[in-house]
C-alpha positions as CSV (number, residue, x, y, z in Angstrom):
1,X,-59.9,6.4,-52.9
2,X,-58.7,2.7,-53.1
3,X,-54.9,2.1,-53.9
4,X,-53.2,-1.3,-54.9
5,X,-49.9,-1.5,-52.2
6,X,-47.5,-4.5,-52.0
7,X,-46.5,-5.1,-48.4
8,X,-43.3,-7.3,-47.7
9,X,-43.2,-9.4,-44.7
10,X,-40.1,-10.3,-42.1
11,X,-41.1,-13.8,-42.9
12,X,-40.1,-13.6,-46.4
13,X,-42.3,-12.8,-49.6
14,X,-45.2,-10.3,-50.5
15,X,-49.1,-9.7,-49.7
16,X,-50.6,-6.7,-52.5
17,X,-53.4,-5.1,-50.7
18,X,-56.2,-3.0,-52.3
19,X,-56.9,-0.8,-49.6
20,X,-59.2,2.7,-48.8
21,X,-61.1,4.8,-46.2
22,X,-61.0,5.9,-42.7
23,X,-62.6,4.4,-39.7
24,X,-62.6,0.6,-38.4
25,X,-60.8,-2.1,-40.1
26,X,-63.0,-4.5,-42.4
27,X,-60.3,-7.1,-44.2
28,X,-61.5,-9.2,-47.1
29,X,-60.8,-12.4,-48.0
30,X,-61.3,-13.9,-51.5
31,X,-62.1,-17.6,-52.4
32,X,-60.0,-20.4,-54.5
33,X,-58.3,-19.0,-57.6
34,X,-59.8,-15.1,-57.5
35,X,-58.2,-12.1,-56.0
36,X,-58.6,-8.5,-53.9
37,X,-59.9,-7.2,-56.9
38,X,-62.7,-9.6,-57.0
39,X,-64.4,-6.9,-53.9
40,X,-64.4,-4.1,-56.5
41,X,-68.2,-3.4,-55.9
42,X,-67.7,-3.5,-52.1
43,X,-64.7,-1.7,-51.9
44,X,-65.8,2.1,-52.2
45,X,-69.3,1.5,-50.5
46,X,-67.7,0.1,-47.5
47,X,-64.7,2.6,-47.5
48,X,-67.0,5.3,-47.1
49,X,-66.8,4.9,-43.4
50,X,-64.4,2.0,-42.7
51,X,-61.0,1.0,-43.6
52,X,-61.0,-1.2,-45.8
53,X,-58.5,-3.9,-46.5
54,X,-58.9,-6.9,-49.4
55,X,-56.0,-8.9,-50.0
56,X,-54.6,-11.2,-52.3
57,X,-54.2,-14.6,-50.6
58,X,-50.7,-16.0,-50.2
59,X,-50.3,-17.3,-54.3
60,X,-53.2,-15.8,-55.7
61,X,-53.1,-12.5,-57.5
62,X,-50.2,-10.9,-56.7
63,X,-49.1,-12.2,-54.0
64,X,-46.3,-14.4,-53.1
65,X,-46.4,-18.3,-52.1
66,X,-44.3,-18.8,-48.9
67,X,-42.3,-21.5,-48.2
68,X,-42.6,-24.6,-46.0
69,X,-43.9,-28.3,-46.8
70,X,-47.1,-29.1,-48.2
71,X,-48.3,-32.5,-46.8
72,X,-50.7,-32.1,-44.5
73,X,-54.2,-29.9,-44.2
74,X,-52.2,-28.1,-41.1
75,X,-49.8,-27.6,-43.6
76,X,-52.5,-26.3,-46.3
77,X,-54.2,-24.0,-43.5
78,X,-50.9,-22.2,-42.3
79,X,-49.8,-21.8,-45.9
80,X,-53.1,-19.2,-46.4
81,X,-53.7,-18.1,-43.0
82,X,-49.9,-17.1,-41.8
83,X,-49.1,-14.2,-43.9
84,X,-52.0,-12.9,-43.4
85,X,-52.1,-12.8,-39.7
86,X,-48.5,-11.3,-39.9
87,X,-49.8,-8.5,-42.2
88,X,-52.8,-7.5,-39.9
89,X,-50.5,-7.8,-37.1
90,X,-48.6,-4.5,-38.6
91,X,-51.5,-2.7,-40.4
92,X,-54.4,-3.3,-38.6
93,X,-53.2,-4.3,-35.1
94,X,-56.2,-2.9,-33.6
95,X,-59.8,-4.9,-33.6
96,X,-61.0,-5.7,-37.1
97,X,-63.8,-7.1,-38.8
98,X,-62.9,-10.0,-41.3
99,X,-65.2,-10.9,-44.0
100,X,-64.0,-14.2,-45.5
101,X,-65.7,-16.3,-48.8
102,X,-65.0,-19.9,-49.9
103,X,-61.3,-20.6,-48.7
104,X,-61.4,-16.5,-47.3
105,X,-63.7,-17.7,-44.5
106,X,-61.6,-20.8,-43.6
107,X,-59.0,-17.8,-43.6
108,X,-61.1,-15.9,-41.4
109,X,-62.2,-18.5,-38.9
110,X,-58.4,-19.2,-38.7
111,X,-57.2,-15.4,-38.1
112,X,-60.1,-15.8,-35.1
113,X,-59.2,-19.2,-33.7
114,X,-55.2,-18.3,-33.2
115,X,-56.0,-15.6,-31.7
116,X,-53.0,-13.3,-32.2
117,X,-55.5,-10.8,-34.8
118,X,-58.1,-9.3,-32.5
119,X,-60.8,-10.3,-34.7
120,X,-64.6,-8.3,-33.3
121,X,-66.7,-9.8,-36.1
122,X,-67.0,-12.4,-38.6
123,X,-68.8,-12.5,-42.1
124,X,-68.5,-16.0,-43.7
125,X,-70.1,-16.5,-46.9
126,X,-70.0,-20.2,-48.4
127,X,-66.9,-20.8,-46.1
128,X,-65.2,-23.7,-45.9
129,X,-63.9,-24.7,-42.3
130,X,-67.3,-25.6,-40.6
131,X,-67.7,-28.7,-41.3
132,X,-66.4,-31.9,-43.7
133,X,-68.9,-32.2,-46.6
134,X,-68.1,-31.1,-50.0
135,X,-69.9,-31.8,-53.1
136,X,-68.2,-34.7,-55.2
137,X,-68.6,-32.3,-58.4
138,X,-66.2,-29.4,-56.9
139,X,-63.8,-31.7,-55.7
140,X,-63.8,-33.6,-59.1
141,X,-63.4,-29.7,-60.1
142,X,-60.8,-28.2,-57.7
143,X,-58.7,-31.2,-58.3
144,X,-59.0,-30.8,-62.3
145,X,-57.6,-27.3,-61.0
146,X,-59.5,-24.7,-62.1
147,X,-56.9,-22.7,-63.4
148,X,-56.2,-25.0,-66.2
149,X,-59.4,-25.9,-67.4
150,X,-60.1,-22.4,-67.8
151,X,-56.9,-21.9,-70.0
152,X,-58.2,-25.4,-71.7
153,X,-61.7,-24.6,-72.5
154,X,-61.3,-20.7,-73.2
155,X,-63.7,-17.8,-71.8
156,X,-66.8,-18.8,-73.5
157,X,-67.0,-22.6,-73.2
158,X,-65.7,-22.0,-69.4
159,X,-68.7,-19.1,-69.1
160,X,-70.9,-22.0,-70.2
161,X,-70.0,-24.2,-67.2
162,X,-70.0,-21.5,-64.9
163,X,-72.4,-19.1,-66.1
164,X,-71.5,-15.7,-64.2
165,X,-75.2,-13.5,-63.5
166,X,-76.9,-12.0,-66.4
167,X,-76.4,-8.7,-65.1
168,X,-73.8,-6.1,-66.2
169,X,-72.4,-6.5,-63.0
170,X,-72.5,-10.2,-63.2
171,X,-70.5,-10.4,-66.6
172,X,-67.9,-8.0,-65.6
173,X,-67.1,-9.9,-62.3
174,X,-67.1,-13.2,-64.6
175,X,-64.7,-11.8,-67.5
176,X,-62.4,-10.9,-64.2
177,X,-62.7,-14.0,-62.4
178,X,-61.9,-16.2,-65.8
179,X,-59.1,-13.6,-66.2
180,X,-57.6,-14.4,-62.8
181,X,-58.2,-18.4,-63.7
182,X,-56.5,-18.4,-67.0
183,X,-53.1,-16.9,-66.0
184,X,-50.3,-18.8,-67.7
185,X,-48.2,-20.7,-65.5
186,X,-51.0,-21.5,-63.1
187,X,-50.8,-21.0,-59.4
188,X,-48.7,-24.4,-58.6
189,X,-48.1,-24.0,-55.0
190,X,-51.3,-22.4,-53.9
191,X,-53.2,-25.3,-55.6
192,X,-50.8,-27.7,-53.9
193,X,-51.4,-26.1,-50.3
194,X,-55.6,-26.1,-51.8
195,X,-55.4,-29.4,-52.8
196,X,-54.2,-30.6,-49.0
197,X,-57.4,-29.2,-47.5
198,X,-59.6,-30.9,-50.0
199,X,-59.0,-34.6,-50.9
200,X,-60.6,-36.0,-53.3
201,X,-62.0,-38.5,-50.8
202,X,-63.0,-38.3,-46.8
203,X,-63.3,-34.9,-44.9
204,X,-62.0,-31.8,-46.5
205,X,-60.4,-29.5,-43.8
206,X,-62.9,-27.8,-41.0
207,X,-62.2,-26.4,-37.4
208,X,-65.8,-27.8,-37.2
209,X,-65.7,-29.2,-34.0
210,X,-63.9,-25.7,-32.2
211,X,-67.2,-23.4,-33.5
212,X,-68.8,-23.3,-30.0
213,X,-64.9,-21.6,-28.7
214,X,-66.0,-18.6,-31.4
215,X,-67.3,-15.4,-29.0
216,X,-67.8,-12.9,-31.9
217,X,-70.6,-11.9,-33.5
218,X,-70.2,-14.3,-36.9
219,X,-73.1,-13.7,-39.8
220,X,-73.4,-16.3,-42.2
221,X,-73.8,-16.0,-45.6
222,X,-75.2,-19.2,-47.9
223,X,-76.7,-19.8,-51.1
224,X,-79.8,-21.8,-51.2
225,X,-78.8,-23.1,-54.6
226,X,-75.3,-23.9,-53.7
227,X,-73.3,-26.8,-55.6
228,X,-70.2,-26.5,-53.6
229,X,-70.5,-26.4,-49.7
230,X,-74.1,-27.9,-48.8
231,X,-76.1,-25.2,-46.8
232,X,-77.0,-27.5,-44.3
233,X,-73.0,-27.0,-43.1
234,X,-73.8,-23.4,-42.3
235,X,-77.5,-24.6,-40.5
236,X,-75.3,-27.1,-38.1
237,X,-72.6,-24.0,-37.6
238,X,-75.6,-21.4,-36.8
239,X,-76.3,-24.1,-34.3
240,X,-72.4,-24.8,-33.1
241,X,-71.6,-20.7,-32.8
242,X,-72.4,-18.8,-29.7
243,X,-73.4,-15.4,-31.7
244,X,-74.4,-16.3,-35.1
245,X,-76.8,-15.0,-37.5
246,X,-77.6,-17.2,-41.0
247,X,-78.7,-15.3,-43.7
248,X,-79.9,-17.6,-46.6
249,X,-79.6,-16.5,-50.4
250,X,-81.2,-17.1,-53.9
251,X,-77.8,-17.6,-55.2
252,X,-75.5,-20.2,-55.6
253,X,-71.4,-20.7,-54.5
254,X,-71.1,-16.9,-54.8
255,X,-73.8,-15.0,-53.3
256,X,-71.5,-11.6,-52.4
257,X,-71.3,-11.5,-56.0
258,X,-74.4,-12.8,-57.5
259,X,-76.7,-10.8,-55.1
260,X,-74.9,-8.1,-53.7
261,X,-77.8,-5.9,-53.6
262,X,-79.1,-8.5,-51.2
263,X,-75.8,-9.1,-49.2
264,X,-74.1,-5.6,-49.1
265,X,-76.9,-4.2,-47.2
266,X,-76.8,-6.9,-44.8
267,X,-73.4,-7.0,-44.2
268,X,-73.0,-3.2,-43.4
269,X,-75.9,-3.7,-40.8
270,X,-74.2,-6.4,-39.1
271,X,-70.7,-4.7,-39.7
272,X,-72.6,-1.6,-37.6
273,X,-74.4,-4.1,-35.4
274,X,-77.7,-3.1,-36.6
275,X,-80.9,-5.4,-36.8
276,X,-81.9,-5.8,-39.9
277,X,-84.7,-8.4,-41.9
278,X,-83.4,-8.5,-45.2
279,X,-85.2,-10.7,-47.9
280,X,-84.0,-13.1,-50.5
């Protein structure tokens, strides 16, 4: 069974956790603007024999935004990675396995940089953090903010620009992702600490050039047809990490969600460090 906690740290503010299972830790880390609940199809296959942990990013979902300044992509980085690390530190201080998408994986190479989570293995799908590029279009996009032109142009003109997968699977995860989106208020400060790792021109925000200091196992996760983070970023990281793995799908920005049936498999063989040739 997966329940929905709110954990309050000594640092100040709140991290809600959807969490389930016995058996080694896997922690999950959503991208820009969705939540824990975006996991919902991983979450009881992967409990089955793991803990599992998928959290809300500090102010997404229902989590807090904590406090500090917002000038700088340090800034940005320790905004999204700090709770989190305090968290793991008191419910999963043991070693963990951290899957990580979009702005989850810059997360997740983070929690295995510092150091202070002992992080055994690393799934990064369409992660930021390896590198500078970023396609003009989702920067033009991210700094629009996402959240407000999906309040702007409503759920089907917003389905039209991002067209979720024809798949009954595929439409539920998109109704729940424009859900998240469209909340009213926005998510001010998390946009504010997003918008310091991603400027609209130069570098966006990558720990490109500390890859080759990553020891654990890390499997990459990329859509071929991906209009955010060009794939050749995860080629050069394959190259950069000591104990890597690049697994390349049909898909685009999202392929966890838009081929799970492709990516779940792979990622429980690699999470149980078995070989395993899995087709696009």
């Amino acid at each position: 069974m997966v329940q929905a906690r709110t954990h309050w740290l000594k640092s100040g503010g709140a991290l809600r956790v959807l969490e389930g299972g016995e058996g080694p830790p896997v922690v999950l880390l959503h991208g820009r603007g969705h939540a824990a609940a975006m996991w919902f199809s991983y979450l009881t296959v992967l409990a089955r024999g793991r803990r599992v942990l998928a959290l809300d990013l500090p102010g997404f979902g229902l989590s807090s935004s904590p406090e500090g300044a917002l000038r700088t992509g340090e800034n940005g980085v320790r905004f999204f990675t700090e709770p989190v690390e305090e968290l793991l530190e008191t419910l999963a201080p043991g070693p963990v396995a951290v899957v990580g998408h979009s702005l989850g994986g810059l997360v997740a190479l983070e929690l295995a940089l510092r150091g202070k989570v002992p992080v055994e293995r690393l799934v990064l799908i369409d992660s930021m953090g390896l590198g500078p590029e970023m396609t003009p279009l989702a920067r033009t996009f991210f700094r629009a903010g996402p959240e407000r032109v999906a309040r702007t142009l409503g759920q089907q003109l917003f389905d039209r620009l991002l067209p979720p997968p024809e798949t009954p699977l595929g439409r539920r995860l998109g109704a729940l992702g424009y859900e998240l989106l469209a909340v009213p208020g926005g998510r001010p400060r998390a946009a504010k600490a997003f918008n310091t790792l991603v400027p609209l021109m130069g570098g966006v925000f990558h720990r490109g050039e500390q890859l080759a200091s990553v020891k654990q196992p890390v499997l990459l996760v990329w859509g071929e047809k991906e209009d955010t983070l060009p794939v050749s970023l995860a080629v050069e990281a394959s190259k950069r990490l000591p104990e890597a793995r690049l697994l390349r799908v049909v898909a685009g920005h999202s392929p966890h969600l838009e081929r799970p049936e492709v990516v779940l498999p792979a990622l429980k063989a690699f999470l149980e460090d078995v070989p395993e040739k899995t087709a696009p």
